[in-house]
C-alpha positions as CSV (number, residue, x, y, z in Angstrom):
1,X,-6.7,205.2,155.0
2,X,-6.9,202.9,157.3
3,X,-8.3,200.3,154.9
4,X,-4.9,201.0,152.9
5,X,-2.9,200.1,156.4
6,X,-5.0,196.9,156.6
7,X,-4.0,195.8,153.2
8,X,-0.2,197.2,153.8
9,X,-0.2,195.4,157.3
10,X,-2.1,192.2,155.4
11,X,0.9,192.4,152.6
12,X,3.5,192.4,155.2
13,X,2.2,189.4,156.7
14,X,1.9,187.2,153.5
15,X,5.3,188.9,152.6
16,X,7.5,187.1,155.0
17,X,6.2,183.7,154.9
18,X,6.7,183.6,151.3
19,X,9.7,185.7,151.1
20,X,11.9,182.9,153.9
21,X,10.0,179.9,151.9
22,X,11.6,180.8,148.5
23,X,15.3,181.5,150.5
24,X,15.2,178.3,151.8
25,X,14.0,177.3,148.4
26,X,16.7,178.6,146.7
27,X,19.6,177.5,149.0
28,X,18.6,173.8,149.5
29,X,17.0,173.5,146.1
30,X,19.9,174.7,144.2
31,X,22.5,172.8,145.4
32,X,20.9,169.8,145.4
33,X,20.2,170.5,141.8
34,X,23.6,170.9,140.8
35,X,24.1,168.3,142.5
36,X,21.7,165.6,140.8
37,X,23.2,167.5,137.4
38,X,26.9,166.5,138.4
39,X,25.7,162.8,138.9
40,X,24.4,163.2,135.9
41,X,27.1,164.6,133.7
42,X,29.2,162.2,135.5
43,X,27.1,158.7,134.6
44,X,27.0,160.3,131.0
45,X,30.8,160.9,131.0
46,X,30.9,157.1,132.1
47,X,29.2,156.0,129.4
48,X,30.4,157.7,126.2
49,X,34.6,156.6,127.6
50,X,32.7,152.8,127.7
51,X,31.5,153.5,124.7
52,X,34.6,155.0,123.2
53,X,36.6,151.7,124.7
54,X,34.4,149.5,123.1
55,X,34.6,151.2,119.3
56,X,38.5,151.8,120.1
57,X,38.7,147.9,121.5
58,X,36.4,146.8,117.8
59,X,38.6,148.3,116.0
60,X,41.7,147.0,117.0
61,X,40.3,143.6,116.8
62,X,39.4,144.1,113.4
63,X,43.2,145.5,112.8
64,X,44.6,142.7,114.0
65,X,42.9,140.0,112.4
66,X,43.8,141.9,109.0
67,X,47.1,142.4,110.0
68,X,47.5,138.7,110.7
69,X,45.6,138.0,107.2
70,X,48.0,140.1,105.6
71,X,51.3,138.9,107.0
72,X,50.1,135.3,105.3
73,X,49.3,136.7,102.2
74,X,52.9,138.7,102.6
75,X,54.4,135.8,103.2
76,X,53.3,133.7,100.4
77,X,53.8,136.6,98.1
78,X,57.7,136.2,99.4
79,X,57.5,132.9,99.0
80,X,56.0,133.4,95.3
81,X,58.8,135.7,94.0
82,X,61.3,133.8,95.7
83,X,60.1,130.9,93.0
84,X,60.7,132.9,90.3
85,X,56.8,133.4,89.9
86,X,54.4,136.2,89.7
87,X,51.0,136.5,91.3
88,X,48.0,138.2,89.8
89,X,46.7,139.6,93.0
90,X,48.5,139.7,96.2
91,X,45.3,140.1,97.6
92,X,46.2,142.5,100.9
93,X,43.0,143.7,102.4
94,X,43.7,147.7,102.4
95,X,39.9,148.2,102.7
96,X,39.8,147.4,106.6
97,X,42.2,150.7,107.6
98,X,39.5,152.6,105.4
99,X,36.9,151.0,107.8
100,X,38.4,151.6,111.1
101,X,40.9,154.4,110.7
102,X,38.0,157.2,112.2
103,X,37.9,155.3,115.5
104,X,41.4,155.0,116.0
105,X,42.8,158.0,114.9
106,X,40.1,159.3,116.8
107,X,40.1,157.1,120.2
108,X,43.4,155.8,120.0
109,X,45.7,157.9,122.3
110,X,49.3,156.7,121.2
111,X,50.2,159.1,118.2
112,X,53.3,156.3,117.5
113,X,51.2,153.3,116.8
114,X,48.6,155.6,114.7
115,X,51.6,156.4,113.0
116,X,52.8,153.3,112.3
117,X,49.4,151.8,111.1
118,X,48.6,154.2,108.9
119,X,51.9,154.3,107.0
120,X,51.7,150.5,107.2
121,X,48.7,150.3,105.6
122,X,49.9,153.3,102.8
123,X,53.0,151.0,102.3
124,X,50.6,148.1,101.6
125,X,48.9,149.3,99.1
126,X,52.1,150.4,97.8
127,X,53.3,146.8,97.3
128,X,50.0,145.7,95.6
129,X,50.3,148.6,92.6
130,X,53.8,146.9,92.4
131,X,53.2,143.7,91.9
132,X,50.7,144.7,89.0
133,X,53.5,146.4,87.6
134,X,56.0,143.2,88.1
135,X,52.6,141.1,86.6
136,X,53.1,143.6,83.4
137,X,56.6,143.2,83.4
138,X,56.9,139.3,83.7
139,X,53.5,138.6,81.7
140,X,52.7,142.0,79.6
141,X,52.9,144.1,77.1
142,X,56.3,145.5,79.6
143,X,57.8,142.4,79.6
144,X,58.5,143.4,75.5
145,X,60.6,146.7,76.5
146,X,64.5,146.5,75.5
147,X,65.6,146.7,79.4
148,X,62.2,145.1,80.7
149,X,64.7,142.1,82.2
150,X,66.6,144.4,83.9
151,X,63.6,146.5,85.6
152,X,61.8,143.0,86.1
153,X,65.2,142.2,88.0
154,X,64.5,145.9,89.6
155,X,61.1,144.8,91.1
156,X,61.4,141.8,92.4
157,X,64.0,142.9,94.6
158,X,61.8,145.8,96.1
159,X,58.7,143.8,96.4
160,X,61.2,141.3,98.0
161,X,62.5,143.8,100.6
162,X,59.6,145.6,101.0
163,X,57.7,142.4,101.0
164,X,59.7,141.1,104.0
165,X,59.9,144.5,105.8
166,X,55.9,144.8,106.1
167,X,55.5,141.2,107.6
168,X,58.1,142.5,109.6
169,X,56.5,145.5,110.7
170,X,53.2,143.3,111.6
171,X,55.1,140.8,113.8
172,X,56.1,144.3,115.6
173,X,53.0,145.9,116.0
174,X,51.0,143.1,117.0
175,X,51.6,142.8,120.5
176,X,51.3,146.7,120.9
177,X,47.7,146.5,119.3
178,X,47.2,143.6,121.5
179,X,48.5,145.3,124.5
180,X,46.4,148.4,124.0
181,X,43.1,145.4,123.7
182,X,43.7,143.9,126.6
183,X,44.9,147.1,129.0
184,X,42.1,149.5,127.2
């Protein structure tokens, strides 16, 4: 009996010592664990917005040289009709919205210039499929059809105005695209 006091009384003693180390444990260790996981989350919350700025900022500099690259092909496409000529291919690079439309639909946090980009770009490829069809009407098998003068008259109009309200529409968006470059 008394050998099962020692060992209760022996307990007791190794008890307490162990017992305040692990409270003490527990109330400085965890804080300063959530803590150093807060600086943490924080310096990787840093990091992916840098890295979403920089994707967002690429794309935007890839929209706006192809916007400016359009607007001169636009132009001379104007400038083509308006001589009573036709053009083969207009040539508008459509391809680059298919190459950064993820990252700024995605990062881009002004729903009205998405908007306007995309449809831009929809319209654009709009006007390329018409000019084929004005190609076929001024130098194809179209051009034969009783009334093709009439619908030839009919497209060179819309790829006129259409023409002219694109390059329009870049010369407006461009310094929102460059605003939104410069001020993140």
């Amino acid at each position: 009996m008394t050998h099962l006091f020692i060992l209760c009384s022996q307990f007791w003693i190794d008890f307490w010592p162990n017992f305040t180390s692990t409270i003490f444990g527990l109330l400085l260790g965890l804080p300063l664990a959530l803590w150093t996981n807060r600086i943490f989350t924080n310096a990787q919350n840093r990091q992916n917005i840098e890295e979403q700025t920089k994707r967002l900022n690429n794309a935007l500099q890839i929209l706006k040289q192809t916007l400016l690259e359009n607007n001169n092909r636009l132009k001379t496409t104007i400038d083509t009709i308006n001589d009573s000529k036709v053009q083969f291919d207009i040539q508008l690079d459509i391809s680059a919205w298919d190459a950064v439309k993820d990252d700024i639909t995605q990062y881009l946090h002004d729903p009205n210039l998405k908007r306007r980009v995309a449809y831009h770009f929809s319209r654009l490829n709009t006007i390329a499929e018409l000019n084929t069809l004005y190609l076929d009407f001024n130098a194809g098998i179209n051009g034969t059809l009783s009334n093709a003068g009439n619908t030839r008259e009919a497209l060179k109009n819309h790829l006129l105005l259409h023409s002219s309200a694109l390059s329009a529409d870049i010369i407006e968006m461009l310094p929102l695209i460059e605003n939104k470059i410069q001020n993140g």
